[in-house]
TORKOL-4160 file (C-alpha; in steps of 0.2 Angstrom, whole numbers, padded with zeros to 4 digits, m for minus):
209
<pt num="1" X="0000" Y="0000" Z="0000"/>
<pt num="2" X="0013" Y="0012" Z="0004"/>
<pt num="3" X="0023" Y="0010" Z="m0013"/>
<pt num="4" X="0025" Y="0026" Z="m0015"/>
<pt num="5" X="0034" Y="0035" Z="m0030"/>
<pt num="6" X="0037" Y="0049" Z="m0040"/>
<pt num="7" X="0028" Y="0063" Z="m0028"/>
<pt num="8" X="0024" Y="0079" Z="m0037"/>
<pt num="9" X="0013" Y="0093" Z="m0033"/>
<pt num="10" X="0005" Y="0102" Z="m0047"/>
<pt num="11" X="m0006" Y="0114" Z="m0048"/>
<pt num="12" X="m0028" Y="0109" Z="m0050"/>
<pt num="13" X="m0030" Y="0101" Z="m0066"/>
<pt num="14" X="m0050" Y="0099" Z="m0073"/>
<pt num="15" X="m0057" Y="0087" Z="m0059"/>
<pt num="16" X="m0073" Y="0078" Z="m0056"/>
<pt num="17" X="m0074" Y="0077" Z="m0039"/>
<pt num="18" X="m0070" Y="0095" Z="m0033"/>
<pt num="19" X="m0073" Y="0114" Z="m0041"/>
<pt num="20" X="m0065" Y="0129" Z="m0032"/>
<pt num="21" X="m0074" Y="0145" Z="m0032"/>
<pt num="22" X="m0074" Y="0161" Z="m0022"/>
<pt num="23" X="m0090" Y="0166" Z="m0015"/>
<pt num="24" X="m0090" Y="0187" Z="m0012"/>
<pt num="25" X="m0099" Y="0192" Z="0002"/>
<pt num="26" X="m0108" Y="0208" Z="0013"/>
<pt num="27" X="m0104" Y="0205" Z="0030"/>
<pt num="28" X="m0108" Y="0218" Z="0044"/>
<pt num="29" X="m0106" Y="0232" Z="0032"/>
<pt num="30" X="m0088" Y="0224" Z="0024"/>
<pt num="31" X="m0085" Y="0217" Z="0010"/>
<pt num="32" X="m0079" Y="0199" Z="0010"/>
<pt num="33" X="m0073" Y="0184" Z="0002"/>
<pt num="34" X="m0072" Y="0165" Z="0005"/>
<pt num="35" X="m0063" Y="0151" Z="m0005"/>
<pt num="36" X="m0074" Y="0136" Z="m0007"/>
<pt num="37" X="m0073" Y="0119" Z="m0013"/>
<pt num="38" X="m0086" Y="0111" Z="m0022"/>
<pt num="39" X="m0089" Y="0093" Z="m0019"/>
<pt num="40" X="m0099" Y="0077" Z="m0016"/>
<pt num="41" X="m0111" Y="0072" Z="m0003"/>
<pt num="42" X="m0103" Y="0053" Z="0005"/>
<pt num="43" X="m0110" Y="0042" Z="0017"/>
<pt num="44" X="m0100" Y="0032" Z="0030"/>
<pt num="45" X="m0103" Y="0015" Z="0039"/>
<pt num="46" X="m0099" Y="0009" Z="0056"/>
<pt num="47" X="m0099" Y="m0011" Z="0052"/>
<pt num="48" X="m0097" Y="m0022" Z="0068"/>
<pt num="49" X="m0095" Y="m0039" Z="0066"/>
<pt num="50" X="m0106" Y="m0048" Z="0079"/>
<pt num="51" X="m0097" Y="m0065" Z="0075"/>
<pt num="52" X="m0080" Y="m0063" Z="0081"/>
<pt num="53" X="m0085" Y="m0045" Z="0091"/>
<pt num="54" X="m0074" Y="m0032" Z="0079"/>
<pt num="55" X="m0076" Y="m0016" Z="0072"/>
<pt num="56" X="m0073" Y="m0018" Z="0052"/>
<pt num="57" X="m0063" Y="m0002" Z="0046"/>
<pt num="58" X="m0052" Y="0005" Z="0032"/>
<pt num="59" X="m0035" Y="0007" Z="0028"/>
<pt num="60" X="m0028" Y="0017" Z="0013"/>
<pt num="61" X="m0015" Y="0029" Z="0009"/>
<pt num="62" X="m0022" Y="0048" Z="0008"/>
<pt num="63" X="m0012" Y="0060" Z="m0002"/>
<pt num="64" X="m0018" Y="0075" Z="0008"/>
<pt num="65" X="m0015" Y="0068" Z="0024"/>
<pt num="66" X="0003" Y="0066" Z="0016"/>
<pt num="67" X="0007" Y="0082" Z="0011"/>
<pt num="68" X="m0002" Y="0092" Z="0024"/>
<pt num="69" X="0012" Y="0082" Z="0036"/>
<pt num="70" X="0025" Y="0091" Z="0025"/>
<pt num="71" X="0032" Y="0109" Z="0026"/>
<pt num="72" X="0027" Y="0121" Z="0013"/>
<pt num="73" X="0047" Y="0123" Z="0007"/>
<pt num="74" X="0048" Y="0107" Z="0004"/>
<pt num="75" X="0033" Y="0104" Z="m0006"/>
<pt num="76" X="0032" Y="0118" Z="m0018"/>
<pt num="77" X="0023" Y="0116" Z="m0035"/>
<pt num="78" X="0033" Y="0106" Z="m0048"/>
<pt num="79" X="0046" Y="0102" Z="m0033"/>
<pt num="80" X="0049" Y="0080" Z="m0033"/>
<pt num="81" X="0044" Y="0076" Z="m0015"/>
<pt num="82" X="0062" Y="0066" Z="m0004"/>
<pt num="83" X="0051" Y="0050" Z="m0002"/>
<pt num="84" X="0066" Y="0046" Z="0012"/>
<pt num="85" X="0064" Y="0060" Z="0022"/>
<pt num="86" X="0045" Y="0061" Z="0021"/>
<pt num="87" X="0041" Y="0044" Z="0022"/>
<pt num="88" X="0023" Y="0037" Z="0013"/>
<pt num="89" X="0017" Y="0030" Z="0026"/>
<pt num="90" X="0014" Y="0044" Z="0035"/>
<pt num="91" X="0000" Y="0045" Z="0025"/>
<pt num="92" X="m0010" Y="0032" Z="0029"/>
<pt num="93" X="m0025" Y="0034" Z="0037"/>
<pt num="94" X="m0039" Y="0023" Z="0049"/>
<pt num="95" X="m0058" Y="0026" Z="0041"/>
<pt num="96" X="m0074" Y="0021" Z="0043"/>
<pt num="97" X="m0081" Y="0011" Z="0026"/>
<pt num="98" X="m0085" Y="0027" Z="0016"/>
<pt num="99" X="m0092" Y="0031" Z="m0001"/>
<pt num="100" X="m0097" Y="0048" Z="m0012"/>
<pt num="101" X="m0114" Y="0050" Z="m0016"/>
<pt num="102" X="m0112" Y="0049" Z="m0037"/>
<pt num="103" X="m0125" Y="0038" Z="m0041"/>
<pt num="104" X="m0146" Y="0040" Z="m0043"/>
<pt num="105" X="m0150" Y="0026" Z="m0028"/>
<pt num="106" X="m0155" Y="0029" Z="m0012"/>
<pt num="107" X="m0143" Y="0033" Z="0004"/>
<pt num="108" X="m0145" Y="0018" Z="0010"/>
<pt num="109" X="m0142" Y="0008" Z="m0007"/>
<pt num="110" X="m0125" Y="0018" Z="m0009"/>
<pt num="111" X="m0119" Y="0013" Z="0008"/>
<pt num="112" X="m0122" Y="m0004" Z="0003"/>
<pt num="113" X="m0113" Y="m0005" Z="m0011"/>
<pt num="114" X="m0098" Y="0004" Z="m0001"/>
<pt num="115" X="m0098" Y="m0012" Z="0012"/>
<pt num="116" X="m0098" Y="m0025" Z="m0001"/>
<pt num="117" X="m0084" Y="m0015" Z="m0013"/>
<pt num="118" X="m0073" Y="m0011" Z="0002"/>
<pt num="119" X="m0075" Y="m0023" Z="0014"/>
<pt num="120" X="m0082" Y="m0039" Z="0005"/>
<pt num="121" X="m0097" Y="m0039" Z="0016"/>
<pt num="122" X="m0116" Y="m0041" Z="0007"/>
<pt num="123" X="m0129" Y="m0033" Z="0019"/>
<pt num="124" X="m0146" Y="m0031" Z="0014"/>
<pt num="125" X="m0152" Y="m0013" Z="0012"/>
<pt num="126" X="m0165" Y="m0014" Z="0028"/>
<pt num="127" X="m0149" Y="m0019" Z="0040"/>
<pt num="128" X="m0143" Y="m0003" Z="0039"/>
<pt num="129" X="m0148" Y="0010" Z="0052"/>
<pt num="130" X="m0147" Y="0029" Z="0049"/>
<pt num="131" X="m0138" Y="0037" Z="0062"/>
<pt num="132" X="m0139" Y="0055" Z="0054"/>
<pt num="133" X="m0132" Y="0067" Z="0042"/>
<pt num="134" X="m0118" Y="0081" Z="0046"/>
<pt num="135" X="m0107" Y="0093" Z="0039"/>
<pt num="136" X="m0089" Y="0091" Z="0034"/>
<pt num="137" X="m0076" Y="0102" Z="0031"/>
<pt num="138" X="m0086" Y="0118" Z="0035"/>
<pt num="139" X="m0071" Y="0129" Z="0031"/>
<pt num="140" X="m0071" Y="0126" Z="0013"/>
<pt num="141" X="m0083" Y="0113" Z="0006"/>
<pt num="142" X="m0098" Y="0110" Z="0020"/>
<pt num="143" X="m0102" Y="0093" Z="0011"/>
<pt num="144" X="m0118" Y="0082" Z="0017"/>
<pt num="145" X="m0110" Y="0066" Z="0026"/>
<pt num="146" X="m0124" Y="0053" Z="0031"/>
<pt num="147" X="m0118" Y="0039" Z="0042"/>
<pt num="148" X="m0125" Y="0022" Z="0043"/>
<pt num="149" X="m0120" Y="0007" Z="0057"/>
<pt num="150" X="m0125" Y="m0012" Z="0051"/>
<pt num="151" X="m0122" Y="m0027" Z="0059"/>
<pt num="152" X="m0113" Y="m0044" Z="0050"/>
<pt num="153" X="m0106" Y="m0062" Z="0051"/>
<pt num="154" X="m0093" Y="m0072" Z="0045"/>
<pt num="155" X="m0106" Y="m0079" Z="0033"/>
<pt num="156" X="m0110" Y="m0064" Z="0025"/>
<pt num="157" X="m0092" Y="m0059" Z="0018"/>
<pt num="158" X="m0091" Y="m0062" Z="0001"/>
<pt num="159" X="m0076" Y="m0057" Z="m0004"/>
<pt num="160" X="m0060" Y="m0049" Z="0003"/>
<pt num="161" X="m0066" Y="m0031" Z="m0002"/>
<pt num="162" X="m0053" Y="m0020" Z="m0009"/>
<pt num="163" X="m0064" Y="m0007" Z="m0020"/>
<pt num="164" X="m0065" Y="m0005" Z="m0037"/>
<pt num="165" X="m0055" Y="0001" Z="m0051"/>
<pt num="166" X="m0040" Y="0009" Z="m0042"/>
<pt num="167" X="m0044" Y="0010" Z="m0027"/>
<pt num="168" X="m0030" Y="0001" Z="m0014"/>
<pt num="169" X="m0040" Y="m0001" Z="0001"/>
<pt num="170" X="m0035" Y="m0012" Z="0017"/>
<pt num="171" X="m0048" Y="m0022" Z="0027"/>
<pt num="172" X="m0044" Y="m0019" Z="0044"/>
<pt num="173" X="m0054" Y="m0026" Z="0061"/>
<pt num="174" X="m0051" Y="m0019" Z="0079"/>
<pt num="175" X="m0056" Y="m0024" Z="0093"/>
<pt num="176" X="m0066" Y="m0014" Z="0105"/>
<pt num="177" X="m0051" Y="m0013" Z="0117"/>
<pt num="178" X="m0040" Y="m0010" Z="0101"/>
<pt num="179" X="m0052" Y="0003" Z="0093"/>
<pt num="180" X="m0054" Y="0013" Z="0111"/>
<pt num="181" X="m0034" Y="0013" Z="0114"/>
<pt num="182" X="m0030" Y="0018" Z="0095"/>
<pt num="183" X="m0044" Y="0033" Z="0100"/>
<pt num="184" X="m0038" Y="0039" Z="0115"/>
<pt num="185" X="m0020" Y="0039" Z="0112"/>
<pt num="186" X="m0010" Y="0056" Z="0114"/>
<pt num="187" X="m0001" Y="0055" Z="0094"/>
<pt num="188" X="m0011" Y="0062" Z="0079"/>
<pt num="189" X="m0024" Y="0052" Z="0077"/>
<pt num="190" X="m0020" Y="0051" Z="0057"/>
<pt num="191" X="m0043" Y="0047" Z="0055"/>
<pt num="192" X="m0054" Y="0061" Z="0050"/>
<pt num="193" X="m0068" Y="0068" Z="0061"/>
<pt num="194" X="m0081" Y="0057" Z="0053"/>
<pt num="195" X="m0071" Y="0040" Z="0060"/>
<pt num="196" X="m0070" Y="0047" Z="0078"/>
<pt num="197" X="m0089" Y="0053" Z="0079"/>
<pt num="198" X="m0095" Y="0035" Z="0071"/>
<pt num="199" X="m0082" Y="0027" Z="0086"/>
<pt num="200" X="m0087" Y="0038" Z="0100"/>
<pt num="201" X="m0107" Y="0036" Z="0093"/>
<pt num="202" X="m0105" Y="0016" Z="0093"/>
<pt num="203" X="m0092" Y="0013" Z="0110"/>
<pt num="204" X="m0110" Y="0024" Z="0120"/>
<pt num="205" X="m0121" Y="0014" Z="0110"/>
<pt num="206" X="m0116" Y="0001" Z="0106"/>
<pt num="207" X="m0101" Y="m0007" Z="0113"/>
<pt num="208" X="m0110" Y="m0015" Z="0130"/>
<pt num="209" X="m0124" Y="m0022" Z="0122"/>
């Protein structure tokens, strides 16, 4: 997963899953502006795996998490990133099963999809309980995240999950001990908000029953 070469950074080519804009603005009497992104609504999945009592999670590689980790002189545009002394890993990241809302199906349909493509598991689309919607990334994007939480077995993985097309994704499974220690430790927790608020939501929910 961490085979990492050739690190570049170049300025924002035509992308389909993000448009910057600037949104110009009256506030209070002064004039202001904001930079925004726009981007896709995603849902996220808190799976739990009643058979062996584990919490079923992601691992991948995030080029953001990556560079963010990486002072501004040494990552200027055009400039070939020293894979030694910025190591890859460093960029790899602990998520809940996650998905961007791209497709004409239901939320509930999407997030299913997500558990079968990332993590191997088929759940049927009435196992998966709403939790609720929230914003992400309210500075520059505020995009809709709906998160989910399902239950499975052994006998329902179908496959070792992985995603689709490119996508290098690692299953991973935690414990509740694990996932409650990798959550309170005092390093960077190298998750996004999303993965702490479904942990914290399913260790008070949850975890005793």
């Amino acid at each position: 997963m961490d085979n990492i070469s050739n690190v570049v950074v170049k300025p924002l080519e035509k992308s389909i899953y993000m448009k910057p804009y600037t949104m110009h603005f009256t506030q209070n009497g002064t004039a202001r502006t904001w930079d925004l992104l726009a981007v896709h609504d995603s849902v996220a999945i808190i799976i739990f795996n009643i058979t062996r009592n584990v919490l079923v999670l992601v691992k991948q590689f995030r080029p953001a998490v990556y560079i963010g980790l990486i002072p501004l002189e040494d990552r200027q545009l055009g400039q070939q990133i020293d894979l030694k002394k910025y190591p890859p890993e460093n960029g790899i990241t602990i998520e809940l099963c996650a998905g961007i809302v791209d497709k004409n199906l239901s939320l509930a349909e999407i997030a299913r999809e997500e558990v079968l493509e990332e993590c191997g598991y088929n759940v049927q689309v009435n196992s998966l309980n709403l939790i609720g919607s929230y914003r992400s990334g309210v500075g520059t994007q505020a995009s809709l995240q709906t998160a989910f939480y399902c239950e499975v077995t052994d006998d329902m993985k179908v496959s070792s999950g992985g995603g689709v097309e490119d996508e290098i994704i690692e299953v991973v499974e935690y414990t509740i001990d694990e996932i409650k220690k990798y959550v309170t430790q005092k390093d960077v927790i190298n998750s996004p908000p999303s993965f702490l608020f479904g942990i914290y939501w399913f260790l008070l929910n949850k975890a005793e029953h």
